[in-house]
N, C-alpha and C positions, 0 to 999 in steps of 0.2 A: 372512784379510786384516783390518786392523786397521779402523775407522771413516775415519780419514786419508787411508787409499786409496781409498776409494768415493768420487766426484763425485756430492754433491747427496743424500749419504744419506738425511737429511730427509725431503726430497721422495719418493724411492721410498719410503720405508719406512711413508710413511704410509696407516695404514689395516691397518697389519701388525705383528705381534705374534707373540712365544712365550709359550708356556705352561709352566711348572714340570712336572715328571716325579713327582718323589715325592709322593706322596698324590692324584695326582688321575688319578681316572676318563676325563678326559677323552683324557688324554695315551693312555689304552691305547684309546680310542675310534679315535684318530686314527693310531694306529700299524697298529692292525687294519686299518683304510680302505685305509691307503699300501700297508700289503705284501702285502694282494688285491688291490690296481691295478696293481703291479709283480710280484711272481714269476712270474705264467704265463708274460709275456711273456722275461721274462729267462731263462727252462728254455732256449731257444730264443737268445737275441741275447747272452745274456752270455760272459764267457771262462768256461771250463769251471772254474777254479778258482775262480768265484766261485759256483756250486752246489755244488761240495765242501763249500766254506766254510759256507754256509748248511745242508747236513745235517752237517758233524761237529763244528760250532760249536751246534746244536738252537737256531737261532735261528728263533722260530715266531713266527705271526701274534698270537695271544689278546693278547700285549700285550709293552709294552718291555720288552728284556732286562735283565735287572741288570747290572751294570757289575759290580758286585762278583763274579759268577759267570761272567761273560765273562773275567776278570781271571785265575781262578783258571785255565781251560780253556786262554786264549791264553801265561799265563805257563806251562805244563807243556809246550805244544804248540814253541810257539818263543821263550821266553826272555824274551818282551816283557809291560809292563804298560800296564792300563788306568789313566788319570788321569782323575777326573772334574773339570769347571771348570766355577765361575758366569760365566766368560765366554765371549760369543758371538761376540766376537770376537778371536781371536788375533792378534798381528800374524805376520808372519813370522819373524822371531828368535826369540821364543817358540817359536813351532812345531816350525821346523826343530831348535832347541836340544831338545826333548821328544822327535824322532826319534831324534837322532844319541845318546841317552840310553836308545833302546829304549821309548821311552816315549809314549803315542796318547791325545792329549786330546779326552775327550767330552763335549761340554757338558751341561748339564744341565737343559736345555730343550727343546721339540720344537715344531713349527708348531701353530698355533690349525686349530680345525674350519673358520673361518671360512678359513682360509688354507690350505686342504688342497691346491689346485690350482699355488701356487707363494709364496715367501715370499724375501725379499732376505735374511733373516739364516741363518746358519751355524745348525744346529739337530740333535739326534739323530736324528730318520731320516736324514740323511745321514750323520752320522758313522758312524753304528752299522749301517744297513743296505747305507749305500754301502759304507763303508772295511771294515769287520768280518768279512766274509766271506772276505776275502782273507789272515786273520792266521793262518789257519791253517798257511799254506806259509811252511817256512824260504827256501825260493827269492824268493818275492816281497818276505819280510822283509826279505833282504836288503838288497835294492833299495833299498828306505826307508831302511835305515838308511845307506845310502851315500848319499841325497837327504842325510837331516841330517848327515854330518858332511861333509859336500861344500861345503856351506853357510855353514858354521862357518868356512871356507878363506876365504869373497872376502870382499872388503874396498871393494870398492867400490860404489855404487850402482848404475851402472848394470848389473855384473859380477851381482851382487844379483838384480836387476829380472828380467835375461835367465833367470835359471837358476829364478824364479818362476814364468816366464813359460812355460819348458821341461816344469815339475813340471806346470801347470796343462792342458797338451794333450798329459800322457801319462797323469799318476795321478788325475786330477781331470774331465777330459773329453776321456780318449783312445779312437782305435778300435783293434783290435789284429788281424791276422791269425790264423786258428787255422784248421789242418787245410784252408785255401784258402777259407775264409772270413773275412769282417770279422765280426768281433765288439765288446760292447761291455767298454772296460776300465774307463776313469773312473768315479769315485764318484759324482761327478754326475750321470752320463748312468744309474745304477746306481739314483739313488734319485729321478727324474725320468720320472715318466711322456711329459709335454710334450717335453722337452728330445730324450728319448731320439726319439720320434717326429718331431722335429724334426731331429734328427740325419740320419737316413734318408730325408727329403723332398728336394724340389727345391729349398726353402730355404736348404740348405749344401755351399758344395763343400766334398769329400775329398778331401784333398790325403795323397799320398805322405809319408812319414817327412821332414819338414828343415827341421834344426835351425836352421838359420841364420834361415827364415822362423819358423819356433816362438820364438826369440826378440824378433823384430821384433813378434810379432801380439801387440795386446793383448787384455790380462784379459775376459772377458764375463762381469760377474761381476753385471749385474742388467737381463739380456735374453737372447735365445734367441741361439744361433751362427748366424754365418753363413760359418764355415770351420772344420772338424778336421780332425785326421792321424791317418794309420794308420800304426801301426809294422810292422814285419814279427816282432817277438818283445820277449818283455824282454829275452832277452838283449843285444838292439838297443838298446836305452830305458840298459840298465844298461852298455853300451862306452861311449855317448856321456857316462856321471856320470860312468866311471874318468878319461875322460880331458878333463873340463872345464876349461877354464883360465877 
């Protein structure tokens, strides 16, 4: 989401910061931290394609992956390329335009040590450790790429907003059925130790797949939920894109 969208960015963000990726130490300090805080737990709560993702993608803890060798893996695997950006924030046009294009912008920054427990700006452990893991499957690519060019169709603002709002509590901080379990889908809940443990508390209800309330509920885009949905499949997630008006 672009700065525009956030209320009071300012104010949250102060006290918060990224860090630059190439050349510093720090960044692989801070990568190490997050993906020992997250993967055991995620063997266990995530969707099963997103630990494929993580061994046949050899995304390891020692330090940030390269975008340029993530590029080379995910372009042979499924067609798609990695884009790196100095910005942190995309708006939505941008974004969705880079999908519907085959194409997954990673910034080029990552949270501070100082900010390892949570951060308001868009940064590489979420790109790379949340979204990343999933580029392996043509199945799920798909999906994405019928997010962006679905996107590319409305014209309206509010038409817009809804179908932000739809991406954001399926690919971004959704739960997902598997095998008669809930699991986690979203990228955020992916690269979010807090969030994810918030998810699961008595803090948030889980509400059933609907769409029409996925539209209405807003963005939580600098505080903990206090409502997700479970879909019952992608397939689910991907009938509701074909047939978006």
């Amino acid at each position: 989401m672009s700065k525009k969208n956030i209320k009071n960015l300012g104010k949250i963000t102060k006290g918060y910061f990224n860090v630059p990726i190439e050349g510093n130490d720090e960044a692989n300090e801070v990568w190490k931290i997050l993906f020992e805080r997250n993967i055991d737990d995620l063997k266990l709560s995530a969707h099963s394609l997103f630990n494929k993702g993580i061994r046949e993608l050899s995304i390891a803890k020692h330090s940030v992956p390269s975008a340029k060798e993530l590029n080379k893996k995910i372009n042979l695997k499924v067609g798609w390329k990695i884009t790196s950006t100095d910005d942190e924030y995309s708006n939505a046009d941008e974004w969705f335009k880079h999908l519907s294009q085959k194409s997954f912008l990673v910034t080029k920054v990552i949270r501070s040590k100082e900010n390892l427990d949570y951060t308001p700006f868009p940064e590489a452990f979420h790109d790379i450790f949340g979204h990343i893991p999933f580029m392996h499957s043509k199945r799920y690519m798909r999906l994405i790429h019928k997010f962006g060019k679905k996107f590319q169709e409305l014209k309206v603002k509010k038409q817009k907003q809804e179908f932000i709002n739809f991406w954001w509590y399926t690919i971004e901080f959704g739960l997902i059925k598997e095998k008669g379990k809930i699991k986690v889908l979203g990228a955020g809940l992916m690269s979010s130790f807090g969030e994810r443990r918030n998810a699961f508390s008595s803090n948030v209800i889980i509400k059933h797949f609907n769409v029409n309330e996925m539209k209405r509920t807003s963005i939580s885009d600098h505080e903990f939920h206090k409502k997700l949905f479970v879909a019952d499949s992608l397939d689910q997630i991907e009938d509701v894109v074909d047939k978006w008006k």
